[in-house]
VOPAGU-2260 file (C-alpha; in pm, 1 decimal, decimal comma):
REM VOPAGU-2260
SITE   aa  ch    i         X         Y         Z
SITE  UNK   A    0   16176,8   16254,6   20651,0
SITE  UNK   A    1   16482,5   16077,8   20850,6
SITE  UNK   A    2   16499,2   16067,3   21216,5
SITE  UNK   A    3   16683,2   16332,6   21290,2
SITE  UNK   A    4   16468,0   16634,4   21126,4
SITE  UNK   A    5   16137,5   16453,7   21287,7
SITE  UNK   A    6   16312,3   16496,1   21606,3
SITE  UNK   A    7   16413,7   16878,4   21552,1
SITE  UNK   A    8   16045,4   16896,9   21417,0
SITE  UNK   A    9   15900,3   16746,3   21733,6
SITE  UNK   A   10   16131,9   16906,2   22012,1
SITE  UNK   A   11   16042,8   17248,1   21829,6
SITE  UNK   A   12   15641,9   17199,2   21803,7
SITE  UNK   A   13   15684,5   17097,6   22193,5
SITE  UNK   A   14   15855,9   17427,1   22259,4
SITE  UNK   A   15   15651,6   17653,3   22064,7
SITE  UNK   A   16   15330,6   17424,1   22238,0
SITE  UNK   A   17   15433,6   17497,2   22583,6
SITE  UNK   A   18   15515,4   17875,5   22550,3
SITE  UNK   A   19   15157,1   17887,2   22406,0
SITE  UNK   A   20   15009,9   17757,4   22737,1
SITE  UNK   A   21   15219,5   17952,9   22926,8
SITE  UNK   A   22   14999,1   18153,3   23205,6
SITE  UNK   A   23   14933,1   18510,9   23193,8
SITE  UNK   A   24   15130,8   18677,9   23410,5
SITE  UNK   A   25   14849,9   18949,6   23442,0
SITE  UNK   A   26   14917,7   19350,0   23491,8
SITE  UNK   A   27   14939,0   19490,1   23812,3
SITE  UNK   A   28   14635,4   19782,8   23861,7
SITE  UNK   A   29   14523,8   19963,1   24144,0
SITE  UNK   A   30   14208,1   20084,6   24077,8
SITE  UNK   A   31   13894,1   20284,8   24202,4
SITE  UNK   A   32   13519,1   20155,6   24171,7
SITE  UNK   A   33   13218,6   20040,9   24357,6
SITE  UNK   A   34   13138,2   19674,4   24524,9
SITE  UNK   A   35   12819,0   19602,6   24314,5
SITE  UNK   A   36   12610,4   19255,1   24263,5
SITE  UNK   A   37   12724,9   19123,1   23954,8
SITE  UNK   A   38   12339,8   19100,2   23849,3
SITE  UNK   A   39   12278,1   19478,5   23853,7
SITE  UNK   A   40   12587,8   19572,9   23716,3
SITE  UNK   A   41   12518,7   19374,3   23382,0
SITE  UNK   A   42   12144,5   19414,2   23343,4
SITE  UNK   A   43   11995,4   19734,3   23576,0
SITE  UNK   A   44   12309,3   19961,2   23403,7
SITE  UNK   A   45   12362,1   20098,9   23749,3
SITE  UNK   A   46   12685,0   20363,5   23786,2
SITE  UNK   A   47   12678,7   20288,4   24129,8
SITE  UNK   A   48   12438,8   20040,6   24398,0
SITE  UNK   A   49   12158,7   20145,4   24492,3
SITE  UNK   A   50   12300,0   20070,6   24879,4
SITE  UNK   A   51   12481,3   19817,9   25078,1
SITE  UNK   A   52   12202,6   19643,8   25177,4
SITE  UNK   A   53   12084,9   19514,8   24847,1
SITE  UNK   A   54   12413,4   19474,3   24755,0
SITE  UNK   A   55   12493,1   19198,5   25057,5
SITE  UNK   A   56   12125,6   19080,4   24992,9
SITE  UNK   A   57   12209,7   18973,3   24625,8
SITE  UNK   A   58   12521,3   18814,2   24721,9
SITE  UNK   A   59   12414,4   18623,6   25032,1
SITE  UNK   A   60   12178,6   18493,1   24731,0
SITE  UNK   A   61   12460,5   18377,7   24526,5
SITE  UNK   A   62   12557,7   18690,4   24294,7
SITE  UNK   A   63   12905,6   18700,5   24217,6
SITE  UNK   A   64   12985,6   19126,7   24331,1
SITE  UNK   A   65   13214,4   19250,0   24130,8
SITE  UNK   A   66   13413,3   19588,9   24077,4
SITE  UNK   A   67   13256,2   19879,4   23885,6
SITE  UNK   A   68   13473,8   20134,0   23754,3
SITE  UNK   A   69   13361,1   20458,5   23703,8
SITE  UNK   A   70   13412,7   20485,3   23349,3
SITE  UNK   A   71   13162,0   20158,2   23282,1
SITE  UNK   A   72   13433,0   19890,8   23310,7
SITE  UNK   A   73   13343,8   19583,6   23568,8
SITE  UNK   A   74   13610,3   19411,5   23710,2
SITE  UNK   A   75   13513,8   19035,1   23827,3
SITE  UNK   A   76   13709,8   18939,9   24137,9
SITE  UNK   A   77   13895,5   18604,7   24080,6
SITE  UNK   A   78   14141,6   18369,1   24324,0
SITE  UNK   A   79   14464,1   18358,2   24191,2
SITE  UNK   A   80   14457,1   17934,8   24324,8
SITE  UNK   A   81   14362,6   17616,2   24136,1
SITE  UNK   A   82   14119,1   17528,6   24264,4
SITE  UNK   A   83   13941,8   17863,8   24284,2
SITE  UNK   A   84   13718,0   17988,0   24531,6
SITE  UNK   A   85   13414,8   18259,1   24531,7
SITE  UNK   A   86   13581,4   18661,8   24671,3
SITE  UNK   A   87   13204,4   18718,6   24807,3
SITE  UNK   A   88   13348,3   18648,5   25154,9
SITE  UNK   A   89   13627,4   18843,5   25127,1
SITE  UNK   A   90   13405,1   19124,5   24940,9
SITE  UNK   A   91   13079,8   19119,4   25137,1
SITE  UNK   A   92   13223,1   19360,2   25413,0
SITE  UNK   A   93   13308,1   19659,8   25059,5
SITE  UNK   A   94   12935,3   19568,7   24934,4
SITE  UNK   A   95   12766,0   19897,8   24834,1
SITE  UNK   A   96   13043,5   20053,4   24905,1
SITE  UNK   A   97   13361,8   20284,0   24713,1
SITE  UNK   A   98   13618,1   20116,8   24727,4
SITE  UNK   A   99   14054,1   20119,4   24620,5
SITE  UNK   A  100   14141,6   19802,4   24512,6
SITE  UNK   A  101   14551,7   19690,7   24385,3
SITE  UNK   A  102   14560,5   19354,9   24250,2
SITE  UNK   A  103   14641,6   19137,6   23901,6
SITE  UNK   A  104   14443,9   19243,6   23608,8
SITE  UNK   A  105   14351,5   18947,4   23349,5
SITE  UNK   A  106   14198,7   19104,6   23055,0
SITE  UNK   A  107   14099,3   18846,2   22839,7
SITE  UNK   A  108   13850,5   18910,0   22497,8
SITE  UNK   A  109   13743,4   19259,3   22660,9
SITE  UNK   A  110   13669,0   19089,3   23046,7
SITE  UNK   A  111   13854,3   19177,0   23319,6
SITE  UNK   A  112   13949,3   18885,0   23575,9
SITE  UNK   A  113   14099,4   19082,0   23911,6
SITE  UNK   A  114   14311,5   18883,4   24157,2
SITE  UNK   A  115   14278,3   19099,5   24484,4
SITE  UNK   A  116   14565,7   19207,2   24666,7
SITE  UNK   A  117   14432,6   19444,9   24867,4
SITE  UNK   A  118   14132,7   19625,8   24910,5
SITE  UNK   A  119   14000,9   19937,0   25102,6
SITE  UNK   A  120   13720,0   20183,1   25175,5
């Protein structure tokens, strides 16, 4: 191969390389759902918590809360910066609680990673 296909070949792979690692833009959602220990939501089967109180007491502990949709589907709050940070601060206040959330959906392999934009009772 001469030097000038290897160079088409190489400035093409490089293309096609960086669109492939090009980030996910995401979708936005607004969505509907309850502030639930990330613990309970996977393993009790819960369609709702059992009350605030457990719900802060699991994550002062360390579980992640996430976002439990009505129809089954948990949503796991994510930041949106490198380098990321744990939403239990920002989510502690909802815990327990119903909750309207509008963010950045990143569905990835059947999870859902949620960048919060705004969230309310």
């Amino acid at each position: 191969m001469t030097t000038a296909p290897r160079k088409l070949f190489a400035s093409t792979f490089l293309t096609l390389s960086c669109f492939a690692m090009a980030a996910d833009l995401g979708s936005n959602i607004t969505l509907t759902g309850w502030v639930i220990d990330s613990a309970c939501a996977y393993t009790k089967g819960l369609d709702k918590p059992i009350g605030p109180a457990c719900a802060k007491a699991c994550a002062r502990n360390g579980s992640p809360l996430v976002i439990l949709r009505d129809d089954g589907t948990i949503f796991m709050p994510i930041d949106g910066n490198t380098p990321s940070s744990s939403q239990n601060p920002r989510l502690i206040p909802f815990a327990g609680e119903r909750v309207t959330v509008t963010g950045k959906d990143y569905v990835r392999n059947g999870s859902h990673g949620l960048v919060i934009d705004k969230i309310s009772k």
